[in-house]
C-alpha positions as CSV (number, residue, x, y, z in Angstrom):
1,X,305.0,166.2,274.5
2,X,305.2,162.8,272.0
3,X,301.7,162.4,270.1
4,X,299.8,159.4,272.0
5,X,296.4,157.5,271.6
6,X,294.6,159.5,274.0
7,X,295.5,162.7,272.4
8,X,294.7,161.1,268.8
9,X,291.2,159.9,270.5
10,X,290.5,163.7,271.6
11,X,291.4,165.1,267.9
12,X,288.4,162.2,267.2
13,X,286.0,163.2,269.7
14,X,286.1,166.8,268.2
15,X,286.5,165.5,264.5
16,X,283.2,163.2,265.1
17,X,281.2,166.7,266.2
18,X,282.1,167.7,262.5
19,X,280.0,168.2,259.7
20,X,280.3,164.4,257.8
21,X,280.6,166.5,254.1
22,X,283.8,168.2,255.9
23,X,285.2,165.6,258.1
24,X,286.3,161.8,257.0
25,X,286.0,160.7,260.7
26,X,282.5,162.3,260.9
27,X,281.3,160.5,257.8
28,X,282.6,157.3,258.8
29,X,280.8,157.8,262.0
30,X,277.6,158.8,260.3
31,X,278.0,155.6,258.2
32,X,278.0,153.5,261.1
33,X,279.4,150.9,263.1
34,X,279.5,148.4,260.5
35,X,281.4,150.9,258.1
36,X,283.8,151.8,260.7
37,X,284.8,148.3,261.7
38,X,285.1,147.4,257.9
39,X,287.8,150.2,258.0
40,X,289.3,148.8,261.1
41,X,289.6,144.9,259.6
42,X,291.0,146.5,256.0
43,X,293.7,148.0,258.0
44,X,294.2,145.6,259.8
45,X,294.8,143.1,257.0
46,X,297.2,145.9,255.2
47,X,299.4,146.0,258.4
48,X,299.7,142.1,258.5
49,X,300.8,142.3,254.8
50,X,303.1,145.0,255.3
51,X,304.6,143.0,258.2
52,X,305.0,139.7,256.2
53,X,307.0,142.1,253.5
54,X,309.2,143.2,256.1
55,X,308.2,146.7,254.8
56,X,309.4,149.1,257.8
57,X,308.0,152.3,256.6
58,X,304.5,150.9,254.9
59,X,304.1,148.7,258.3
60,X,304.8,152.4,260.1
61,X,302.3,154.0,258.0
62,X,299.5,151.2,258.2
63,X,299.7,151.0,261.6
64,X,299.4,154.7,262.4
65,X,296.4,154.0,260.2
66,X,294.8,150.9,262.0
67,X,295.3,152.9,265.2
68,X,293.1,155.8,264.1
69,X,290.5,153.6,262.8
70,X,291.0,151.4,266.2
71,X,289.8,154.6,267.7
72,X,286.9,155.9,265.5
73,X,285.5,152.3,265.7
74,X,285.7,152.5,270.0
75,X,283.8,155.8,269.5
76,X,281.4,154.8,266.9
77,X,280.3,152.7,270.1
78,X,281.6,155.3,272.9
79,X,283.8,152.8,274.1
80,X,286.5,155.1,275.8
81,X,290.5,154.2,275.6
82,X,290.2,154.4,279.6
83,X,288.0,150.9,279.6
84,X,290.5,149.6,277.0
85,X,293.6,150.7,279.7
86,X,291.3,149.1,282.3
87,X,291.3,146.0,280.7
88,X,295.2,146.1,279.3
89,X,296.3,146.5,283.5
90,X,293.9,143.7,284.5
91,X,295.2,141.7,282.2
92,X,299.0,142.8,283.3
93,X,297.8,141.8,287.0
94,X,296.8,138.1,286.0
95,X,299.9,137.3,283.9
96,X,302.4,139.1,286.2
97,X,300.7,136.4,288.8
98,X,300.5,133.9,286.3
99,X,303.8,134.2,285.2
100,X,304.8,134.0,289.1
101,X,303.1,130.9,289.4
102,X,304.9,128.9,286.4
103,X,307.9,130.3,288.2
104,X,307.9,128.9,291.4
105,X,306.3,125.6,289.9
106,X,309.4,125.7,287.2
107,X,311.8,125.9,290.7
108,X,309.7,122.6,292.2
């Protein structure tokens, strides 16, 4: 089976249990919500740079890294990937409509 978010979200949810001296996802946990969204916008800003570079393999490797702080961040505040999918196939719903709409109004 290919690695996938909610399998990296379960290696957090048993990570986070950790002691925070043995695990880094546990101590960024432990140092809060703040700390863990600091992560999150730092990565965020490395994968941007790495995209404006046109850097393949450093915009692989930040993004693998945004995603895992993505994750530790939504369980800092037990925010489950599940609500985020919930929210990703509403949002699918309205602009598959949407996109109907500007269709038939482009064929007026």
């Amino acid at each position: 089976m290919a690695f996938d978010l909610t399998k990296l979200e379960t290696i957090i949810a048993n990570r986070a249990g950790a002691s925070p001296a043995e695990s880094y996802t546990a101590r960024l946990i432990d140092q809060g919500v703040a700390r863990c969204a600091q992560k999150l916008g730092e990565e965020g800003v490395e994968v941007a740079i790495a995209a404006v570079r046109g850097d393949r393999g450093e915009l692989v490797r930040e993004s693998a890294d945004l995603l895992y702080h993505l994750l530790v961040t939504l369980k800092a505040l037990d925010v489950g990937l599940e609500e985020v999918y919930g929210e990703l196939d509403a949002r699918q719903s309205r602009l598959g409509a949407a996109e109907r709409g500007a269709t038939k109004e482009e064929q007026a």
